[in-house]
PLY file of the C-alpha trace (Angstrom):
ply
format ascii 1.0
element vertex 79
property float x
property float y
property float z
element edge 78
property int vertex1
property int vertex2
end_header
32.11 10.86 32.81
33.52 7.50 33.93
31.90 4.01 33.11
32.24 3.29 36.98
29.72 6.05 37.26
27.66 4.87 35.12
27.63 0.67 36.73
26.92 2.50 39.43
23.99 4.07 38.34
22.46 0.58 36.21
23.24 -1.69 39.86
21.02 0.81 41.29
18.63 1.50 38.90
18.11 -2.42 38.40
17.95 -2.62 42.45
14.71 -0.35 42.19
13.28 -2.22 39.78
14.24 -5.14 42.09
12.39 -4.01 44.82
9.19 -3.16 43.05
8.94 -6.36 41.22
9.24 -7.32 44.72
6.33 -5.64 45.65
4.03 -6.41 42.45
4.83 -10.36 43.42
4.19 -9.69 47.32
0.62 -8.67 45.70
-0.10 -11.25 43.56
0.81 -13.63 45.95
-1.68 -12.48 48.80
-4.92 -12.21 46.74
-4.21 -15.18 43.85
-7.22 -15.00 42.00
-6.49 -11.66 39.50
-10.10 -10.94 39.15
-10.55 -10.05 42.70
-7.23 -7.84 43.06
-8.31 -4.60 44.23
-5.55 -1.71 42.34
-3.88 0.19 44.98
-1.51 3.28 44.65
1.35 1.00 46.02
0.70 -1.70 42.47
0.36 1.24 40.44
3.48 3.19 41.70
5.38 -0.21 41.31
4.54 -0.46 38.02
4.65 3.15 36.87
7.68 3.48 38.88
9.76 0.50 36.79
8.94 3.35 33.52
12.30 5.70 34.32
14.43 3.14 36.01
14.50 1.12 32.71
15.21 3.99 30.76
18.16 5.26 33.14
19.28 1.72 33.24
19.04 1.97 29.52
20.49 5.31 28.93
23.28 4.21 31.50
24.72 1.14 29.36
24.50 3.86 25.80
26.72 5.83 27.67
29.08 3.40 28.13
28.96 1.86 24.58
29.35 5.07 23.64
32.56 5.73 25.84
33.96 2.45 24.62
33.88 3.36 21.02
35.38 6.94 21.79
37.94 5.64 23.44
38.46 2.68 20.56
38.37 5.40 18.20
41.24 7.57 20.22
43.62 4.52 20.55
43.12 3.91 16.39
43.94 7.03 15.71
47.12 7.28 18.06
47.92 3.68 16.57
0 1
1 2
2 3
3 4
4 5
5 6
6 7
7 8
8 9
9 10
10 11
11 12
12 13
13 14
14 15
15 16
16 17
17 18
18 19
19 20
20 21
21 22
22 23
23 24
24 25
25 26
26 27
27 28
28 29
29 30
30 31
31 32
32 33
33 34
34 35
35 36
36 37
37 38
38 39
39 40
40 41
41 42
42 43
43 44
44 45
45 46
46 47
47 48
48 49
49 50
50 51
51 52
52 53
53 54
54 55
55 56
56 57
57 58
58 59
59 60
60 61
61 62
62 63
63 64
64 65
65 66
66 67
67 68
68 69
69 70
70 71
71 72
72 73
73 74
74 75
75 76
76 77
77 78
């Protein structure tokens, strides 16, 4: 695996969560008053849908720490 798979992967997971942020604001900006916001499936699969594109965003940037301290531990060990 190569850590330009893996930026990859985090610019487009973070461009999901992007867009439904984008959508959560578009709601709260036509109906204000919270109390009055009727829940639709297109809120709730904004929100729900944020749930695995953190975690792959997440999961994404362990890999690479995880890469960088292989390959710091290969280049002490050939030092």
């Amino acid at each position: 695996m190569r850590i330009d798979n893996n930026l990859n992967a985090m610019v487009s997971s973070q461009l999901q969560v992007n867009e439904m942020a984008s959508n959560l604001a578009e709601v709260a900006n036509i109906v204000g008053d919270p109390q009055i916001q009727e829940v639709t499936t297109d809120l709730i699969d904004s929100i729900v849908g944020q749930i695995p594109e953190v975690i792959s965003y997440s999961a994404n940037a362990k890999s690479i720490e995880t890469q960088n301290a292989t390959s710091d531990m290969l280049l002490n060990i050939k030092a």
